[in-house]
PyMOL Python script that loads the backbone (N, CA, C, O; Angstrom):
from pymol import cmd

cmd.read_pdbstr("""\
ATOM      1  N   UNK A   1      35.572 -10.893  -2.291  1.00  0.00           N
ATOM      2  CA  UNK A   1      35.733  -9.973  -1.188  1.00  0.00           C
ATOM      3  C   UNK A   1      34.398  -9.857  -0.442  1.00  0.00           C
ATOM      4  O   UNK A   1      33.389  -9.651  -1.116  1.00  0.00           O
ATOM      5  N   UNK A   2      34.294  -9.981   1.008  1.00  0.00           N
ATOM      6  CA  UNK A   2      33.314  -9.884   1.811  1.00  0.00           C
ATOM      7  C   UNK A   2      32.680  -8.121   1.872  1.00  0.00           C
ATOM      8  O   UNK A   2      33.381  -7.280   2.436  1.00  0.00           O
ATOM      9  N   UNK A   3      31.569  -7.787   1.356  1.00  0.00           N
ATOM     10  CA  UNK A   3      31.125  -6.605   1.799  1.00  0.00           C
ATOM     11  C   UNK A   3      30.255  -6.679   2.960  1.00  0.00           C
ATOM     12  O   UNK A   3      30.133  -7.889   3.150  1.00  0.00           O
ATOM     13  N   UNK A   4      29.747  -6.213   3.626  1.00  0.00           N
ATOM     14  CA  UNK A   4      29.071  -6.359   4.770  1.00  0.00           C
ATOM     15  C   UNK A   4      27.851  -5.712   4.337  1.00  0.00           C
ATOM     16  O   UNK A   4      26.848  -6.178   4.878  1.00  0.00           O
ATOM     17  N   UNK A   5      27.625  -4.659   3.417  1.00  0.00           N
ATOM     18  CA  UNK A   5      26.494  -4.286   3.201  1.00  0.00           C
ATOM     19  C   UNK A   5      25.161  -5.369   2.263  1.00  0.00           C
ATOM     20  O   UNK A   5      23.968  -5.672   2.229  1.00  0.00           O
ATOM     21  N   UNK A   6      26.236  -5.541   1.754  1.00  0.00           N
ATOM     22  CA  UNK A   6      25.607  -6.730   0.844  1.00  0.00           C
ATOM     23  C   UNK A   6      25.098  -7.936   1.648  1.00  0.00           C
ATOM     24  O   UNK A   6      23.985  -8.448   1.531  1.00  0.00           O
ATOM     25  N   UNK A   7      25.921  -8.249   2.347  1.00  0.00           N
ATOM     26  CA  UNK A   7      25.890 -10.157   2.662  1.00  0.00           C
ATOM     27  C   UNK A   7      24.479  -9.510   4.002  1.00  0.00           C
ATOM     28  O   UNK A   7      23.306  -9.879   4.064  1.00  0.00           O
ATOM     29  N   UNK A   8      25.229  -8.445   4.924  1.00  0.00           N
ATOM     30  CA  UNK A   8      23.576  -7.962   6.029  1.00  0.00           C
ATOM     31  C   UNK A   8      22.133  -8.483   4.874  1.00  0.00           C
ATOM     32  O   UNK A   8      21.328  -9.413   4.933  1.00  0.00           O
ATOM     33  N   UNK A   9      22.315  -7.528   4.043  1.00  0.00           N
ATOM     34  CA  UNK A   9      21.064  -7.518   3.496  1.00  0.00           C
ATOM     35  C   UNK A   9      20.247  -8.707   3.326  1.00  0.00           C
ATOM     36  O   UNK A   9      19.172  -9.021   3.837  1.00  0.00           O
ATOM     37  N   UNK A  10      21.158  -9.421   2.317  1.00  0.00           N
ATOM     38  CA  UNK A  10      20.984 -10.568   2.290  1.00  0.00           C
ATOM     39  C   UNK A  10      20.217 -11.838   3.751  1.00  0.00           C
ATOM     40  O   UNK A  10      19.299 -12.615   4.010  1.00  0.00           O
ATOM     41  N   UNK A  11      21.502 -11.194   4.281  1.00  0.00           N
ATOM     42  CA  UNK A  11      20.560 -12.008   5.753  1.00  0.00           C
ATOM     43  C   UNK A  11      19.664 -12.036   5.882  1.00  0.00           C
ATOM     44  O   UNK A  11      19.058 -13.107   5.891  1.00  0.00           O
ATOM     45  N   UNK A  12      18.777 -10.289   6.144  1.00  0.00           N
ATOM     46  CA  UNK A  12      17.920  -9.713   6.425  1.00  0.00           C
ATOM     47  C   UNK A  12      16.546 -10.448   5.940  1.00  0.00           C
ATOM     48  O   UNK A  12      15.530 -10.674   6.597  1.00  0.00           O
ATOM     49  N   UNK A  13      16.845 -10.748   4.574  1.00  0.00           N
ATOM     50  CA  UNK A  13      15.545 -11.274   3.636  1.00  0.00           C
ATOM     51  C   UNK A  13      15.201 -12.685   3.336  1.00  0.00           C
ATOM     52  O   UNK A  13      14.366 -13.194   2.589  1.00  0.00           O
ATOM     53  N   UNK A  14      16.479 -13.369   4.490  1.00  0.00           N
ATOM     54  CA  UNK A  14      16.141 -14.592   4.320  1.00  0.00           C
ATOM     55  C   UNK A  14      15.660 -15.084   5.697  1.00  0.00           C
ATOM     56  O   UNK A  14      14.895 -16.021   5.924  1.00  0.00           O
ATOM     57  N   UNK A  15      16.346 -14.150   6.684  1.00  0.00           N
ATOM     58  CA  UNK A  15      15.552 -14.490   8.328  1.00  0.00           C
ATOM     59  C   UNK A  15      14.402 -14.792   8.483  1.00  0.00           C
ATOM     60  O   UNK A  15      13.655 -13.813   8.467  1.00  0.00           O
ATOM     61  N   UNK A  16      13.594 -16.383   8.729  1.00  0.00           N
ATOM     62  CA  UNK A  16      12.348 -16.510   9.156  1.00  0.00           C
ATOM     63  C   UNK A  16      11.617 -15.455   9.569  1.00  0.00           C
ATOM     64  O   UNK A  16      10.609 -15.060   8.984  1.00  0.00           O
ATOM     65  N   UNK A  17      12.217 -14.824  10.864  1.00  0.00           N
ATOM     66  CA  UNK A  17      11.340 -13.892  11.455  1.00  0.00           C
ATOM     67  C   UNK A  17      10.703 -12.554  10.504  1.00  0.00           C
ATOM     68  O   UNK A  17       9.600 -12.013  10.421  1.00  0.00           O
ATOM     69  N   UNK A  18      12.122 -12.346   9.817  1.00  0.00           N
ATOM     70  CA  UNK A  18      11.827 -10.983   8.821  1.00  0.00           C
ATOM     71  C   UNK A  18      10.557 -11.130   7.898  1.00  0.00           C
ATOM     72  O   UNK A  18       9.678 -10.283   7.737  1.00  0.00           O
ATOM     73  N   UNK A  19      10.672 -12.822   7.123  1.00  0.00           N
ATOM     74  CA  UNK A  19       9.462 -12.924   6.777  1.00  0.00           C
ATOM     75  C   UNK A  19       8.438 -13.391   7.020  1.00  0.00           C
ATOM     76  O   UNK A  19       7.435 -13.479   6.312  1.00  0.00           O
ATOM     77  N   UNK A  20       8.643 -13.757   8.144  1.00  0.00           N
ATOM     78  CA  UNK A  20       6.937 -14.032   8.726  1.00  0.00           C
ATOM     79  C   UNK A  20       6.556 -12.382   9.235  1.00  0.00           C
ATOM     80  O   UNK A  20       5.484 -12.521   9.824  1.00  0.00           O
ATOM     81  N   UNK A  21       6.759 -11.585   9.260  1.00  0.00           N
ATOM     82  CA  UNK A  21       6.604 -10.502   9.728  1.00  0.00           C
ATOM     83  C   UNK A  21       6.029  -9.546   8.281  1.00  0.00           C
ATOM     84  O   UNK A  21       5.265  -8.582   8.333  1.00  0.00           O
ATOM     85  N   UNK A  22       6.637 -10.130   7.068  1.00  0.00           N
ATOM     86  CA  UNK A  22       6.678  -9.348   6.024  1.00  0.00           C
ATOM     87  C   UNK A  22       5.288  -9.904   5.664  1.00  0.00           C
ATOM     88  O   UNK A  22       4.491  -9.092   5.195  1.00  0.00           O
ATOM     89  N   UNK A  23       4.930 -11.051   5.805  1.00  0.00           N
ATOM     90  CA  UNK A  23       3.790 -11.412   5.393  1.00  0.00           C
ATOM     91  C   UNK A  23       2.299 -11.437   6.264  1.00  0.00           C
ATOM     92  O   UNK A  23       1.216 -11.862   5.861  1.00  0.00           O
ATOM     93  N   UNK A  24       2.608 -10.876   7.498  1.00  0.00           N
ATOM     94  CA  UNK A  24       1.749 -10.665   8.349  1.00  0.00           C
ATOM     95  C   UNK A  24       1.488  -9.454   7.903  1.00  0.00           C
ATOM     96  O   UNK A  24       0.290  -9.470   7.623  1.00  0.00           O
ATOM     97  N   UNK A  25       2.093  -8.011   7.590  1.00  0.00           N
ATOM     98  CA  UNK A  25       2.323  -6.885   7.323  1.00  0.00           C
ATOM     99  C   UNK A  25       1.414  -7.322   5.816  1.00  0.00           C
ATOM    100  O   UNK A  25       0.260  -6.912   5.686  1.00  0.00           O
ATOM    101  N   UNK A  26       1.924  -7.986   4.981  1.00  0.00           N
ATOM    102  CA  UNK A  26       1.174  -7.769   3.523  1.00  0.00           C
ATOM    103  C   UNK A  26      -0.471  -8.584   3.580  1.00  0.00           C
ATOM    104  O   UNK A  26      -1.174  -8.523   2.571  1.00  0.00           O
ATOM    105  N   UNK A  27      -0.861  -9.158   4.551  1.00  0.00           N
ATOM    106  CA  UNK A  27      -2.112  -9.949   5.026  1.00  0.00           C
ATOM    107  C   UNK A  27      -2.957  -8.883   5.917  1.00  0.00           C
ATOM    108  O   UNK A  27      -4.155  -9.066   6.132  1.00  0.00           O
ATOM    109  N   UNK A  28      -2.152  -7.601   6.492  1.00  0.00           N
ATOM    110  CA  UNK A  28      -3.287  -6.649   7.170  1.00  0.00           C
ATOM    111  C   UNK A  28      -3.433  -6.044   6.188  1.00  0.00           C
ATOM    112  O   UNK A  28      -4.528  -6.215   5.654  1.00  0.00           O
ATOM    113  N   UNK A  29      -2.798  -5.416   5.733  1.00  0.00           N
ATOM    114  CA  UNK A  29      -2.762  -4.027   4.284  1.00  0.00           C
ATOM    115  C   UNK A  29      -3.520  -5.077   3.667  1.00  0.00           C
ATOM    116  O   UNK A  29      -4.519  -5.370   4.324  1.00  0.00           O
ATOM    117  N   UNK A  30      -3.321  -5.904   2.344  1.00  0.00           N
ATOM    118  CA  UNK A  30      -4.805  -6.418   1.799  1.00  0.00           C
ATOM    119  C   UNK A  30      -5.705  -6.648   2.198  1.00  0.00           C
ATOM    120  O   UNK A  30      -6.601  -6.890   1.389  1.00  0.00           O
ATOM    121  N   UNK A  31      -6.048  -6.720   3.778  1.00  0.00           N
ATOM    122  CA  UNK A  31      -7.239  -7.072   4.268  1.00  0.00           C
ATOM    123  C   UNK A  31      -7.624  -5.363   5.001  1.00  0.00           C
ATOM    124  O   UNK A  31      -8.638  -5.437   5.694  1.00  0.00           O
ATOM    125  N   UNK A  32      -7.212  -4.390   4.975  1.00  0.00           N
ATOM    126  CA  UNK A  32      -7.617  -3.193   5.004  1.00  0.00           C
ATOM    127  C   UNK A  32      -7.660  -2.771   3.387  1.00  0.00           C
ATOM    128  O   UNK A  32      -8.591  -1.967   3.348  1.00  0.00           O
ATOM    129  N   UNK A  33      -7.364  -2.845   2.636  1.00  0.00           N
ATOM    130  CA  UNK A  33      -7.478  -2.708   1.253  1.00  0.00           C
ATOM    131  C   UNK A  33      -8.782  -3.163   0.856  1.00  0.00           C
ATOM    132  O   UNK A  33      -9.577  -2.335   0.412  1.00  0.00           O
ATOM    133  N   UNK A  34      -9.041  -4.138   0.939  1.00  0.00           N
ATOM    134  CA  UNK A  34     -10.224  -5.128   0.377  1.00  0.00           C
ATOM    135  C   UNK A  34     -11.618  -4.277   1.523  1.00  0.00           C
ATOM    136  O   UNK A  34     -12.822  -4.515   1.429  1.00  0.00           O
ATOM    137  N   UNK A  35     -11.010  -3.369   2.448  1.00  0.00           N
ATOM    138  CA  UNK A  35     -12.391  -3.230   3.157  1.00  0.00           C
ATOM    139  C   UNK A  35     -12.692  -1.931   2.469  1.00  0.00           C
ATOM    140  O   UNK A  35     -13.846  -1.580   2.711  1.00  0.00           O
ATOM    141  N   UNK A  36     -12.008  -1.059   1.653  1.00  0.00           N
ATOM    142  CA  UNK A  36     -12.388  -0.309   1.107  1.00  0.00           C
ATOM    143  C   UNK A  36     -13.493  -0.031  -0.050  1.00  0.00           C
ATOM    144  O   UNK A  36     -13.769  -0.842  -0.934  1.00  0.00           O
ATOM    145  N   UNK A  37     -14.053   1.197   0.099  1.00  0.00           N
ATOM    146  CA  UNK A  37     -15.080   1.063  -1.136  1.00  0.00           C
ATOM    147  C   UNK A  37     -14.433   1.252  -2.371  1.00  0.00           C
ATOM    148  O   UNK A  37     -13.412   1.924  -2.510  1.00  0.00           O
ATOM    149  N   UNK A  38     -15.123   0.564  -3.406  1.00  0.00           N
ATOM    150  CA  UNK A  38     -14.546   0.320  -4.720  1.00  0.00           C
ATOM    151  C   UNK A  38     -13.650   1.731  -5.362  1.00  0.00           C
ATOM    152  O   UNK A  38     -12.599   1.694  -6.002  1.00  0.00           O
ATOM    153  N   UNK A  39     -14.214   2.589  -5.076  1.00  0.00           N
ATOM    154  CA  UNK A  39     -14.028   4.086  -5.384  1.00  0.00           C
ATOM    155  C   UNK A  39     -12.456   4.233  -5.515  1.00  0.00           C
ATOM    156  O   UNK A  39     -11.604   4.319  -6.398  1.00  0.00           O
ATOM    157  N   UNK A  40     -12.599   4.204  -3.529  1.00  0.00           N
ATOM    158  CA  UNK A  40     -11.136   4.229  -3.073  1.00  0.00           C
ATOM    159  C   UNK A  40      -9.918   3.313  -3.351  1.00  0.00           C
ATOM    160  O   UNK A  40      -8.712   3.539  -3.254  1.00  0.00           O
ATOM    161  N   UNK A  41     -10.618   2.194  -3.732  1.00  0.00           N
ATOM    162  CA  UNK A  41      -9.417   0.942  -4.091  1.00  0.00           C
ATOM    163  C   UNK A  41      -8.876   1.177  -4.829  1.00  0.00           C
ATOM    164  O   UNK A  41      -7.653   1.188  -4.972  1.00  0.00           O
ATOM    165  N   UNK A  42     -10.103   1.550  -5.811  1.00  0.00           N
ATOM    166  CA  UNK A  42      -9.331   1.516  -7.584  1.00  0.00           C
ATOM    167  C   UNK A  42      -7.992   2.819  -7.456  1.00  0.00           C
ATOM    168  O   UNK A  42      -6.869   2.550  -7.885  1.00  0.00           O
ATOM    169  N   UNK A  43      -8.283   4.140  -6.851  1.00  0.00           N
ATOM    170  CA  UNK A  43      -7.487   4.928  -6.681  1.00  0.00           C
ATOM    171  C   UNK A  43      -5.491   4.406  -6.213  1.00  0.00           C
ATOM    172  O   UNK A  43      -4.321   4.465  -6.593  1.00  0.00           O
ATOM    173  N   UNK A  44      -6.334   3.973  -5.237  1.00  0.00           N
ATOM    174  CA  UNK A  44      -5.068   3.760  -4.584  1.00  0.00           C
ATOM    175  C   UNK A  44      -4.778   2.452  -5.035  1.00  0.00           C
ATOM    176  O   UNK A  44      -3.734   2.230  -4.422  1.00  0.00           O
ATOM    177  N   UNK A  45      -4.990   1.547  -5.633  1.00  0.00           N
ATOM    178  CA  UNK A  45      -4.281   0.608  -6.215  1.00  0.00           C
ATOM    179  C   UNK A  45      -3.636   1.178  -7.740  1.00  0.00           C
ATOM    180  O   UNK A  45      -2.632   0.724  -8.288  1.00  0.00           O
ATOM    181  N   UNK A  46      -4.441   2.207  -8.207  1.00  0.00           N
ATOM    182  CA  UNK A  46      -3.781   2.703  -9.630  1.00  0.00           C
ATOM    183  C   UNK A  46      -2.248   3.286  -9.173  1.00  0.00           C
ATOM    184  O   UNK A  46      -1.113   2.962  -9.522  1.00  0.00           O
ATOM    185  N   UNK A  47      -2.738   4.243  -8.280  1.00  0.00           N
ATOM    186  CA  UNK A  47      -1.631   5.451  -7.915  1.00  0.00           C
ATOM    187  C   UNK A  47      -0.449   5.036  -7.010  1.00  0.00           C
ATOM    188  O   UNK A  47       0.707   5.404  -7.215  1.00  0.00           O
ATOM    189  N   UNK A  48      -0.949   4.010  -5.697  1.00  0.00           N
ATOM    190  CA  UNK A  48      -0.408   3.865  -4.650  1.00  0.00           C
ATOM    191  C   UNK A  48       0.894   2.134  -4.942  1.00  0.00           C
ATOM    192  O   UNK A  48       1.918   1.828  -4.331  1.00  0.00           O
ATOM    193  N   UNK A  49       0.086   1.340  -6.251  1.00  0.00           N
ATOM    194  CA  UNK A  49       0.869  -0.091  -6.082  1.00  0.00           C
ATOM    195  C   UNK A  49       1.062  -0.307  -7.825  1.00  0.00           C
ATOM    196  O   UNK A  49       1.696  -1.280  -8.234  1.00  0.00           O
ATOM    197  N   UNK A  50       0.402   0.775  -8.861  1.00  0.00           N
ATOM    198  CA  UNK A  50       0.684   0.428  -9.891  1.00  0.00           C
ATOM    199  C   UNK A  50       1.382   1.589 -10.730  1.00  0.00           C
ATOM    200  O   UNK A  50       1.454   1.559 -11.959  1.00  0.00           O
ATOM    201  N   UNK A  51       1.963   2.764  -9.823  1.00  0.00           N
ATOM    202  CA  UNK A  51       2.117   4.103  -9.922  1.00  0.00           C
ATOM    203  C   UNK A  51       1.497   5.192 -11.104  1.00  0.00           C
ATOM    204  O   UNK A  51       1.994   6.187 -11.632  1.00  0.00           O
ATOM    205  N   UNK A  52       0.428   4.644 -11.226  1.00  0.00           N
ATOM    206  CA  UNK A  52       0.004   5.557 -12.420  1.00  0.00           C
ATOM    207  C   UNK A  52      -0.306   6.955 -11.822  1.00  0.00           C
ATOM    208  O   UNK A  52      -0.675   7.306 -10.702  1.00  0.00           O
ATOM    209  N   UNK A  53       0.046   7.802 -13.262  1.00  0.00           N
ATOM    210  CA  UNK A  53      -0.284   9.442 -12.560  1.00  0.00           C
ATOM    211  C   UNK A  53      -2.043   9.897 -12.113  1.00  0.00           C
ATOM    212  O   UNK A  53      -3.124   9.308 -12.085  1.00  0.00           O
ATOM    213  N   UNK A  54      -1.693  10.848 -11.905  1.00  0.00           N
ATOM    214  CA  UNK A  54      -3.113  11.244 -11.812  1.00  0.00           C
ATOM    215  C   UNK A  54      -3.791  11.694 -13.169  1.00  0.00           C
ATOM    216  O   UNK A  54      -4.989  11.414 -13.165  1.00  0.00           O
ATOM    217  N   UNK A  55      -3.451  12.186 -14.092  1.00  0.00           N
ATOM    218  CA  UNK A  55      -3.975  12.504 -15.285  1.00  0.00           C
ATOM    219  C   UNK A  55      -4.202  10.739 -15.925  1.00  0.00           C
ATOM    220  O   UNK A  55      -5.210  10.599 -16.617  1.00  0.00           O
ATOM    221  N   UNK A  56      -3.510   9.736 -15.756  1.00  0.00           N
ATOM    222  CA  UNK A  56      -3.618   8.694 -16.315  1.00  0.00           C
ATOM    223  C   UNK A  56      -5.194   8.383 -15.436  1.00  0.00           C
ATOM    224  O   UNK A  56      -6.335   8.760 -15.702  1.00  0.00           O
ATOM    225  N   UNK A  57      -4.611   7.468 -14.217  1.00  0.00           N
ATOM    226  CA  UNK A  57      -6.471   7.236 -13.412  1.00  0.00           C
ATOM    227  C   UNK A  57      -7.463   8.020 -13.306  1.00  0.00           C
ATOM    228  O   UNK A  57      -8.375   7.679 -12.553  1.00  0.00           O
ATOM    229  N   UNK A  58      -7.547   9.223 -13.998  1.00  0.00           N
ATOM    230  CA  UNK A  58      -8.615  10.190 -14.117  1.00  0.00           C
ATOM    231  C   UNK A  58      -9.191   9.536 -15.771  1.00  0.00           C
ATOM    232  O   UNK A  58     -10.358   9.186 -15.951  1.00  0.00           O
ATOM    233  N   UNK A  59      -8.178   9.480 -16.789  1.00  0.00           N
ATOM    234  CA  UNK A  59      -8.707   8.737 -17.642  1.00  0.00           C
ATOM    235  C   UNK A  59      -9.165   6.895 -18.021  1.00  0.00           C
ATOM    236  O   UNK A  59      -9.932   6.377 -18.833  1.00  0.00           O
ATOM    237  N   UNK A  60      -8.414   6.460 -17.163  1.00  0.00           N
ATOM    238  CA  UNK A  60      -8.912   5.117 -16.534  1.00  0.00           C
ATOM    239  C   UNK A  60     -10.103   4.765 -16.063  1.00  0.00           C
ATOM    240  O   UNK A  60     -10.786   3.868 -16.556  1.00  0.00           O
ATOM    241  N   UNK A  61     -10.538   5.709 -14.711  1.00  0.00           N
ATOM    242  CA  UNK A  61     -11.419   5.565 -14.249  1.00  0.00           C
ATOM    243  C   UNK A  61     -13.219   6.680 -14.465  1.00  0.00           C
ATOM    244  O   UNK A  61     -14.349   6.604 -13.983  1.00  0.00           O
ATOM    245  N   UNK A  62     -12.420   7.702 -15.574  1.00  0.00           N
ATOM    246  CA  UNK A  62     -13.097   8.489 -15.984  1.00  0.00           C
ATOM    247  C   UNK A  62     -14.241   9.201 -15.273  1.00  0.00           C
ATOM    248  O   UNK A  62     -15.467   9.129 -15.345  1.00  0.00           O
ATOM    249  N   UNK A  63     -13.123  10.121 -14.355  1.00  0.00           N
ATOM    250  CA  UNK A  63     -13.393  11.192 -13.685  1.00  0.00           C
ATOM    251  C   UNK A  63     -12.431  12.125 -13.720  1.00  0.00           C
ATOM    252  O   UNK A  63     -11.304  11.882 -14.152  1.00  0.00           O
ATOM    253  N   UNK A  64     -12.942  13.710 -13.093  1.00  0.00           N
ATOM    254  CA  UNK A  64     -11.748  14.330 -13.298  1.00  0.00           C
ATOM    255  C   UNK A  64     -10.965  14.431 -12.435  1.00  0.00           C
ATOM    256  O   UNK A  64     -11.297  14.178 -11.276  1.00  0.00           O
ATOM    257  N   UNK A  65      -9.510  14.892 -12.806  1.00  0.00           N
ATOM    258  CA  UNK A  65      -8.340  14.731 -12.161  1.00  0.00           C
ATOM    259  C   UNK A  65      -8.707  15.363 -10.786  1.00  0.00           C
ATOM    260  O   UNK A  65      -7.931  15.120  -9.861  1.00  0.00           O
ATOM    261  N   UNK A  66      -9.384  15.851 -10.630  1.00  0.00           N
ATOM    262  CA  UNK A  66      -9.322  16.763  -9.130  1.00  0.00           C
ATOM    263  C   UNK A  66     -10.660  15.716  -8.208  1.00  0.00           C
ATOM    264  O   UNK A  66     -10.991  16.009  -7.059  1.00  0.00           O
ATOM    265  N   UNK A  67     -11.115  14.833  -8.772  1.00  0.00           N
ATOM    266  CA  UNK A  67     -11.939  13.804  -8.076  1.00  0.00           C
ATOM    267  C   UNK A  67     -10.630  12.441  -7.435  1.00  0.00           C
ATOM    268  O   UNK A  67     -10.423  12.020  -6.297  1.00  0.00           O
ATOM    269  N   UNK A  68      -9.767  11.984  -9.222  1.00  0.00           N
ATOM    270  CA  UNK A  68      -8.911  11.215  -7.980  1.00  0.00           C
ATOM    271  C   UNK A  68      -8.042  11.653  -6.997  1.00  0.00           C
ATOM    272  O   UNK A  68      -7.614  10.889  -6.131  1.00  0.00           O
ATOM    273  N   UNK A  69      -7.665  13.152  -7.082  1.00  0.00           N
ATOM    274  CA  UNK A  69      -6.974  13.745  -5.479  1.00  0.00           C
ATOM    275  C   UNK A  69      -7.694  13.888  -4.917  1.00  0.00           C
ATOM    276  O   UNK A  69      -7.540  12.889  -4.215  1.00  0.00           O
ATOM    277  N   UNK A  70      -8.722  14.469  -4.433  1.00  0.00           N
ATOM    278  CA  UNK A  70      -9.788  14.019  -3.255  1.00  0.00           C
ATOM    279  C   UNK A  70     -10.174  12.539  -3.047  1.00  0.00           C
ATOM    280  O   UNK A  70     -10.756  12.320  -1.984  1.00  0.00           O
ATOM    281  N   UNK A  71      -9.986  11.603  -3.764  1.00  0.00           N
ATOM    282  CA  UNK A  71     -10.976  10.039  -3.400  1.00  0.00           C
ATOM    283  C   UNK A  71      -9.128   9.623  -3.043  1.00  0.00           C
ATOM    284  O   UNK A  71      -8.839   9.096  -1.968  1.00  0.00           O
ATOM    285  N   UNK A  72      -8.562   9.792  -3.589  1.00  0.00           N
ATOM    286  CA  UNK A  72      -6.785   9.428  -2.979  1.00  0.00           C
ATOM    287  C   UNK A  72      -6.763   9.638  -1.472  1.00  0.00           C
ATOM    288  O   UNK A  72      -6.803   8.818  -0.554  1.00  0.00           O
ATOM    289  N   UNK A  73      -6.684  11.025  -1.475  1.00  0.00           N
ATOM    290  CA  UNK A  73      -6.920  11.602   0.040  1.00  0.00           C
ATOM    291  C   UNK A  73      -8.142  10.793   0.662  1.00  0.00           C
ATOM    292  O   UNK A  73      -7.922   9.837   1.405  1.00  0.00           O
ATOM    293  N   UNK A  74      -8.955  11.046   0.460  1.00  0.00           N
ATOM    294  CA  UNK A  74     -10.217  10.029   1.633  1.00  0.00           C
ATOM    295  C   UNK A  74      -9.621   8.800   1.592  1.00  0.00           C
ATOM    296  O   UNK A  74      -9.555   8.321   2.724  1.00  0.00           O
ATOM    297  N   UNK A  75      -9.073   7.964   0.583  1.00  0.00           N
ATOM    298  CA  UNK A  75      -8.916   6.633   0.790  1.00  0.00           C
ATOM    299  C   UNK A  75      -7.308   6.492   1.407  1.00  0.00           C
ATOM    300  O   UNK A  75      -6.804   5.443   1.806  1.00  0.00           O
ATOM    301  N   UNK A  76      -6.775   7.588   1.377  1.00  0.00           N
ATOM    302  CA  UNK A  76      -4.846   7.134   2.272  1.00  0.00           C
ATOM    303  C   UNK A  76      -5.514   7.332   4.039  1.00  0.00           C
ATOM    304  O   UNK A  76      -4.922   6.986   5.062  1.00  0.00           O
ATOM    305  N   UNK A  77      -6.757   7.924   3.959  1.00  0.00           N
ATOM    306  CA  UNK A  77      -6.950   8.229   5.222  1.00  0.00           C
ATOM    307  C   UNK A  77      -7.692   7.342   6.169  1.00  0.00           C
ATOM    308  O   UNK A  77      -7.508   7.254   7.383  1.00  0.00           O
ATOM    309  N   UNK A  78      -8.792   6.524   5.238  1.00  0.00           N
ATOM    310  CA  UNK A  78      -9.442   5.349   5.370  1.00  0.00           C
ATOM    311  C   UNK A  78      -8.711   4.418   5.812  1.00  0.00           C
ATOM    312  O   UNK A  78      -8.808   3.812   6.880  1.00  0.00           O
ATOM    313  N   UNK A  79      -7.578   4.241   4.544  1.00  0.00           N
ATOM    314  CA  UNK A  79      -6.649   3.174   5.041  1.00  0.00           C
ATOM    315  C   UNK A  79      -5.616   3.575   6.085  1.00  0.00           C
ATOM    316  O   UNK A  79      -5.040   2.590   6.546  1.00  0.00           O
ATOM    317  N   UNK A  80      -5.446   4.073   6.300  1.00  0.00           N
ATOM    318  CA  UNK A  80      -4.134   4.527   7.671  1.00  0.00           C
ATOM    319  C   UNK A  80      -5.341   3.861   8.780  1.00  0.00           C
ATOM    320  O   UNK A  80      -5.004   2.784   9.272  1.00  0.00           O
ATOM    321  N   UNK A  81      -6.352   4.264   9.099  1.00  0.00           N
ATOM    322  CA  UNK A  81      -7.504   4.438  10.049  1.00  0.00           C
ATOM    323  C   UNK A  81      -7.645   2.589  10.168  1.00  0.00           C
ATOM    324  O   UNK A  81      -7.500   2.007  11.243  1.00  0.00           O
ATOM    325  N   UNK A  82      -7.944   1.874   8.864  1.00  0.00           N
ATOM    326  CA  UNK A  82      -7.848   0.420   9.189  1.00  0.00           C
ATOM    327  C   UNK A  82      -6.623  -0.299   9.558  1.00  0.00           C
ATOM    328  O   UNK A  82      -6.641  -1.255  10.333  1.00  0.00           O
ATOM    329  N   UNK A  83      -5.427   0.214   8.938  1.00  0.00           N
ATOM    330  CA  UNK A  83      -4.204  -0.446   8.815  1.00  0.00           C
ATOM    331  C   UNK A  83      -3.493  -0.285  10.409  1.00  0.00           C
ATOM    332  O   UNK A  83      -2.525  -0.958  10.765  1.00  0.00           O
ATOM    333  N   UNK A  84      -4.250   0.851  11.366  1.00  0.00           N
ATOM    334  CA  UNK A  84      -4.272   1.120  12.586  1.00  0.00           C
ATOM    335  C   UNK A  84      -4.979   0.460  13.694  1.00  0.00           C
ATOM    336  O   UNK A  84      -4.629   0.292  14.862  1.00  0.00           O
ATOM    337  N   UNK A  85      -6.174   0.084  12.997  1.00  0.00           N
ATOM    338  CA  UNK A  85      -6.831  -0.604  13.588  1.00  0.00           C
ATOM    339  C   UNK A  85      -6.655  -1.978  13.734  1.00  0.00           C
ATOM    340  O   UNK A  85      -6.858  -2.472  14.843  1.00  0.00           O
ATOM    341  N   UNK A  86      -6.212  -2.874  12.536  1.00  0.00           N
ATOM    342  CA  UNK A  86      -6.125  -4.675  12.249  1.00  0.00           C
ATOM    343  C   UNK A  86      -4.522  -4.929  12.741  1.00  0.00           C
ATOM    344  O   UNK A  86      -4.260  -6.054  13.169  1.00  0.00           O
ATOM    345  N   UNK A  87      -3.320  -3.798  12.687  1.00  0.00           N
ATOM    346  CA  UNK A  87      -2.238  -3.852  13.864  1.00  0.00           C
ATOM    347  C   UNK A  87      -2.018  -3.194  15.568  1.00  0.00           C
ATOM    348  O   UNK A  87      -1.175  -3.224  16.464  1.00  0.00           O
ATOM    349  N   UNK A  88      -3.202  -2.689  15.331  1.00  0.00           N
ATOM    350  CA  UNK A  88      -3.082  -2.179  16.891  1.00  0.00           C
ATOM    351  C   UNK A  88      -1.981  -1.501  17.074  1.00  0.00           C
ATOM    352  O   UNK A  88      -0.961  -1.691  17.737  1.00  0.00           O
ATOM    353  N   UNK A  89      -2.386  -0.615  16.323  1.00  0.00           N
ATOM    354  CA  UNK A  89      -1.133   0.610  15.826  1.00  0.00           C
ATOM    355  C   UNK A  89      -2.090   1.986  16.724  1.00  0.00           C
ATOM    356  O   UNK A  89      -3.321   1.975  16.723  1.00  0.00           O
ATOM    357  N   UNK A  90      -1.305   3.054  17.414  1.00  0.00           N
ATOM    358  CA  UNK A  90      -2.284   4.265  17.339  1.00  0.00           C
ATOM    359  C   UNK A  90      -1.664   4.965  16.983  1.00  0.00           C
ATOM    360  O   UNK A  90      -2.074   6.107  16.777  1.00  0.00           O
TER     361      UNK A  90
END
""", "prot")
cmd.dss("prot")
cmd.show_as("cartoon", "prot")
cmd.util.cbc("prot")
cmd.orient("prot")
């Protein structure tokens, strides 16, 4: 039986365009990622792409929990600010 939700999707992720687009998109974000200071990376790569909690990357990176919500915050803000800048986003 044909569903339409299914077979769209499907389309969706195989359309050239979709992924040349998907990979232009994952080539600015690592290259605004990588411009970050180490601080901020480690944060947001723990929290933001490897979902660890905050009580976990506070013991990871061994600081306290109320340092990685402030260096989180400076670094979602850092990165919005580059990821704005390398797409010519405002």
């Amino acid at each position: 039986m044909f569903d339409e939700e299914i077979h769209s999707a499907a389309n969706d992720t195989s359309n050239p365009a979709t992924l040349a687009l998907q990979s232009a998109d994952h080539q600015i974000f690592r290259q605004a990622l990588d411009e970050l200071p180490v601080e901020f990376r480690e944060v947001v790569v723990l929290r933001d792409l490897e979902d660890f909690s905050y009580k976990e990357i506070a013991e990871i990176a061994n600081i306290p929990r109320g340092t990685v919500m402030s260096r989180l915050a400076r670094a979602r803000e850092r990165l919005k600010q580059l990821l704005c800048k390398y797409g010519n986003l405002s």
